[in-house]
MDTraj code that builds the backbone (N, CA, C; nanometers):
import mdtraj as md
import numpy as np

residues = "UNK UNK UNK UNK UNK UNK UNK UNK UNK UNK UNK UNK UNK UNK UNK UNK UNK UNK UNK UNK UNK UNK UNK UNK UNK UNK UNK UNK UNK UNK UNK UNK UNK UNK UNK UNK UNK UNK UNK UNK UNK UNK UNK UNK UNK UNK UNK UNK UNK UNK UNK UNK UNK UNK UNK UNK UNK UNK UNK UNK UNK UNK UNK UNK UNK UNK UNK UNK UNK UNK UNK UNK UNK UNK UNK UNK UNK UNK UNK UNK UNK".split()
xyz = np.array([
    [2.6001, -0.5946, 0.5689],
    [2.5532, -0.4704, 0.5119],
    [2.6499, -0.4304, 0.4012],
    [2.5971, -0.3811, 0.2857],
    [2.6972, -0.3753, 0.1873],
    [2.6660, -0.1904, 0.2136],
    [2.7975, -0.1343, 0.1604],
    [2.8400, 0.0314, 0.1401],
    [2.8172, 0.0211, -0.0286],
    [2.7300, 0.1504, -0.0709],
    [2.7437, 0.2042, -0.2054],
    [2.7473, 0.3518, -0.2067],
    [2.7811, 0.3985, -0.2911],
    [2.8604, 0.5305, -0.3374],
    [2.7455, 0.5987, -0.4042],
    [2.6657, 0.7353, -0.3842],
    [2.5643, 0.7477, -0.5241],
    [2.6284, 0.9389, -0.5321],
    [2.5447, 1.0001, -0.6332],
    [2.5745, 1.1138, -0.6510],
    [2.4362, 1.1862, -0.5942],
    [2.4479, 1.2989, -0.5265],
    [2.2580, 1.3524, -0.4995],
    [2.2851, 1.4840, -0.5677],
    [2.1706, 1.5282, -0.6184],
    [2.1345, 1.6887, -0.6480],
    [2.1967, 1.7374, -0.5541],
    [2.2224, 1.8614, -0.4912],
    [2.2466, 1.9687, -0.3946],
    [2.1093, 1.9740, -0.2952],
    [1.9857, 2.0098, -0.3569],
    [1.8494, 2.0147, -0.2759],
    [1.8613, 1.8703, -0.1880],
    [1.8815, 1.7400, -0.2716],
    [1.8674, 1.6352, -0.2091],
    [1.9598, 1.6366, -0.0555],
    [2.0963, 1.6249, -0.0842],
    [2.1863, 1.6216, -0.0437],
    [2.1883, 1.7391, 0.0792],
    [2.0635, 1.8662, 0.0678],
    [2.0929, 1.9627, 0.1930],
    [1.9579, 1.9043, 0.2728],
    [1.8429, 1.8318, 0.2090],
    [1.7343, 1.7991, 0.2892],
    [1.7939, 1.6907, 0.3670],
    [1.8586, 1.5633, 0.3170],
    [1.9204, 1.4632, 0.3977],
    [2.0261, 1.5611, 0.5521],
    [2.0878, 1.6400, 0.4571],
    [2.1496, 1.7000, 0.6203],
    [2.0857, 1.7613, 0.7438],
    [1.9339, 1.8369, 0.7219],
    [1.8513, 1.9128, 0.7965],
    [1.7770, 1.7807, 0.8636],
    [1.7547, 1.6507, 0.7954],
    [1.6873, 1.5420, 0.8390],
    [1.7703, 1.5031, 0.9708],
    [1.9064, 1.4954, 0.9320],
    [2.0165, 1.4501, 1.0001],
    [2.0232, 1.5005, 1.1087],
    [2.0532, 1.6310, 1.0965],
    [2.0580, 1.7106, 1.1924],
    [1.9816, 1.7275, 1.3206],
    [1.8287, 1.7251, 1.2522],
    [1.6713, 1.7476, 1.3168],
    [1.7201, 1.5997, 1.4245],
    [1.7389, 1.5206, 1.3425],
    [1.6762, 1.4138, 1.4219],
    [1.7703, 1.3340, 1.5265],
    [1.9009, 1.3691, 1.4706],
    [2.0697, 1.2821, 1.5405],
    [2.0742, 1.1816, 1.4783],
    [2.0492, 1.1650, 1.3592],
    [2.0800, 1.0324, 1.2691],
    [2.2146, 1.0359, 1.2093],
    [2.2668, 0.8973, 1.1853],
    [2.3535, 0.9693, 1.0354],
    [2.2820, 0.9602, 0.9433],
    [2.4301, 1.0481, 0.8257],
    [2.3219, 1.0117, 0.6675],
    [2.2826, 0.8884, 0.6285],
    [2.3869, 0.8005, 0.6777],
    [2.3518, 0.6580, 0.6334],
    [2.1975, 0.5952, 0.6258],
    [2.1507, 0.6570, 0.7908],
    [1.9933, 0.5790, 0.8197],
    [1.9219, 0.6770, 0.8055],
    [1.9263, 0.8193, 0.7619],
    [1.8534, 0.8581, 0.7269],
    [1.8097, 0.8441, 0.5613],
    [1.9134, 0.7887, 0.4759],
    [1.9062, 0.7371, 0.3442],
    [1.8204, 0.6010, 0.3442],
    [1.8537, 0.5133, 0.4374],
    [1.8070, 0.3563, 0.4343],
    [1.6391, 0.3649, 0.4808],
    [1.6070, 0.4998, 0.5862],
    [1.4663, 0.5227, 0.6073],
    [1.4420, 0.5629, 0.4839],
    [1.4567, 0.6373, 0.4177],
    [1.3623, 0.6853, 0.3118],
    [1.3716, 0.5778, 0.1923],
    [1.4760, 0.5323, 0.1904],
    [1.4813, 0.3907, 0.0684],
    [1.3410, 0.2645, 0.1523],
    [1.3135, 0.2624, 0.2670],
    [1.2606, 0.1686, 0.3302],
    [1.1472, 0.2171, 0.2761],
    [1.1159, 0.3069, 0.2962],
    [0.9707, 0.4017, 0.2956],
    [0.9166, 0.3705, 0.1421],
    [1.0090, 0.4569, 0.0558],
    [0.9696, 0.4222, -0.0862],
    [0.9927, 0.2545, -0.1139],
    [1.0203, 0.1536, -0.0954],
    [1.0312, 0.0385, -0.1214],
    [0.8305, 0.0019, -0.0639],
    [0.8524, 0.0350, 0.0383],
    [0.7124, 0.0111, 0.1133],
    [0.6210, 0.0538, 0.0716],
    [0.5992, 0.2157, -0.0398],
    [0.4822, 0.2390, -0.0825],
    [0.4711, 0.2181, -0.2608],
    [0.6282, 0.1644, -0.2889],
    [0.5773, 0.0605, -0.4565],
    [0.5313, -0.0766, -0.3888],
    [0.5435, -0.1704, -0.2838],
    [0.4738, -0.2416, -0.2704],
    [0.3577, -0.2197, -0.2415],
    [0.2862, -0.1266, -0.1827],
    [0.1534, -0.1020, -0.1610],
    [0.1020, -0.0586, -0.2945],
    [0.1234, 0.0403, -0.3085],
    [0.0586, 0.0515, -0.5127],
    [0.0394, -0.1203, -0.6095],
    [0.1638, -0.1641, -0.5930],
    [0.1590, -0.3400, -0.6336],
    [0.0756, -0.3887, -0.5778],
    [0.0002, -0.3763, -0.4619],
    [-0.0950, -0.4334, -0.3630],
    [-0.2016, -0.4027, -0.4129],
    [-0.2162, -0.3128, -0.4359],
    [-0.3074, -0.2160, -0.4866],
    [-0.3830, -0.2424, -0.6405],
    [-0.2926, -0.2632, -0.6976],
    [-0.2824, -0.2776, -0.8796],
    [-0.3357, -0.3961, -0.8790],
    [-0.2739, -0.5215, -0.7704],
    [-0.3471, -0.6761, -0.7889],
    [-0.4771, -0.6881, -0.7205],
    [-0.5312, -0.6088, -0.6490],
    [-0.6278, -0.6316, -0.5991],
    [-0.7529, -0.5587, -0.7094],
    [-0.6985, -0.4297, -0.7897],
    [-0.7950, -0.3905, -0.8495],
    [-0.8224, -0.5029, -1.0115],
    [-0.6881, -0.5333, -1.0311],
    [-0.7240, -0.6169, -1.1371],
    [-0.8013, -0.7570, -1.1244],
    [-0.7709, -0.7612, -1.0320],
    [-0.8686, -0.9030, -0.9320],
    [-0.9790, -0.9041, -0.9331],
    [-1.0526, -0.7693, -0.8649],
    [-1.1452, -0.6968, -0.8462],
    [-1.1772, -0.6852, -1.0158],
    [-1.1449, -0.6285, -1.1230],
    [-1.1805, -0.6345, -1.2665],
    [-1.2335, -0.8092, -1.2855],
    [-1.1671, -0.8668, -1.2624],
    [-1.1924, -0.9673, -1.3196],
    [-1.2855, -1.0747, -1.2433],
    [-1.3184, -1.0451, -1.1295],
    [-1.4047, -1.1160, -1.0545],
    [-1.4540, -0.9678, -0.9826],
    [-1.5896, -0.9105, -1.0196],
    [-1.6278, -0.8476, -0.9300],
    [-1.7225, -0.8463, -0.7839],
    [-1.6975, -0.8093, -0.7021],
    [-1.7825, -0.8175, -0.5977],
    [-1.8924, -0.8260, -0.6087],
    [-1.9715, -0.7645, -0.6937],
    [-2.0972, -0.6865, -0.7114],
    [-2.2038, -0.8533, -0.7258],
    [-2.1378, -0.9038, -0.8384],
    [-2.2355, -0.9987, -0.8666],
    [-2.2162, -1.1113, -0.7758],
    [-2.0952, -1.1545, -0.6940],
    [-2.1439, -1.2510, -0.5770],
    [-2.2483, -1.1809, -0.4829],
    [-2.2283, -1.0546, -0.4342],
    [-2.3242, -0.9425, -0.4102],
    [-2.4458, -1.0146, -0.3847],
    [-2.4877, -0.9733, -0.5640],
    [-2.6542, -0.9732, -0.5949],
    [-2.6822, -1.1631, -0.5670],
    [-2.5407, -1.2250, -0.5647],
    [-2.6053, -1.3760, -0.5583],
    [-2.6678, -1.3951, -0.3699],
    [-2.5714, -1.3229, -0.3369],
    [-2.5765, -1.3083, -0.1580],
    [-2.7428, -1.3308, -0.1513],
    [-2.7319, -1.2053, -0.2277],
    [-2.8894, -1.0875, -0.1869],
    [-3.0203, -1.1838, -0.2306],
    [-3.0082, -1.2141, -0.3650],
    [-3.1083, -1.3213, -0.3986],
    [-3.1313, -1.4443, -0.3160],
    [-3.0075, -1.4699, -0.2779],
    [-3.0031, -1.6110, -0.2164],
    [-3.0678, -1.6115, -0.0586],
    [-3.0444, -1.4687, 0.0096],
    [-3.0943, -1.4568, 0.1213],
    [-3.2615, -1.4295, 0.1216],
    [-3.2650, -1.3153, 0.0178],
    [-3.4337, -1.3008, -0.0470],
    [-3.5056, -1.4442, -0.0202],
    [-3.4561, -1.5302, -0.1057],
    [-3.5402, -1.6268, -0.1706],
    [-3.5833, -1.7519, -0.0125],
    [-3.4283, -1.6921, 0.0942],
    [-3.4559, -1.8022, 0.1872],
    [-3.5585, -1.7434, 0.2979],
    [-3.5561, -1.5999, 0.3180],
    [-3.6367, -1.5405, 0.4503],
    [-3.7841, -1.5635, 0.3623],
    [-3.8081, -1.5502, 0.1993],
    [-3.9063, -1.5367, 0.1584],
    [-4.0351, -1.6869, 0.1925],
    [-3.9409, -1.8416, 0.2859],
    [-3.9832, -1.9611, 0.2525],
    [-3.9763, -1.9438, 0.4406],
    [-3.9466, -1.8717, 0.5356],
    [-3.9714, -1.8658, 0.6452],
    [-4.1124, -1.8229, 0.7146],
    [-4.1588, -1.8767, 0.8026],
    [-4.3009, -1.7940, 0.8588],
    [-4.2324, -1.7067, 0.9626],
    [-4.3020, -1.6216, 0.9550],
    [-4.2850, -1.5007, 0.9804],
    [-4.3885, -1.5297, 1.0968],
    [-4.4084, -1.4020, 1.2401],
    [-4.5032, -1.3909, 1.3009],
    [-4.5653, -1.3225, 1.3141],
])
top = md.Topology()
chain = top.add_chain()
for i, resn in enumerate(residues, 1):
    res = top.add_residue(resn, chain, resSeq=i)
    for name in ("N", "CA", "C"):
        top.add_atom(name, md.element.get_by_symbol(name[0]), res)
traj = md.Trajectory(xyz[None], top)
């Protein structure tokens, strides 16, 4: 585990203590939870961003309508009773 040194606002620096406090943490893991947290929701936005550009570039819609035609065209060659 490496130790680093940072500077916080005052607001920052009194919410980390009420966290601390609330919960019996030190500051340490109550810093490394919230660094975990935000690490975890820029990967989800990144998750997010590749799936929509994915989604741009291959859309659902028209394998979709191929589904739909393709199922059309096969119940349409079945007898029915």
């Amino acid at each position: 585990m490496k130790k680093v040194t940072i500077t916080l606002p005052d607001e920052q620096a009194a919410a980390i203590e009420q966290i601390r406090r609330r919960r019996g943490l030190s500051r340490s893991r109550v810093v490394q939870q919230a660094i975990a947290m935000s690490l975890a929701e820029q990967e989800k936005a990144r998750a997010v961003r590749r799936y929509e550009e994915g989604y741009r570039k291959h859309p659902e819609a028209s394998e979709a309508t191929a589904y739909a035609k393709a199922t059309a065209a096969t119940l349409a060659r079945e007898r029915w009773p």
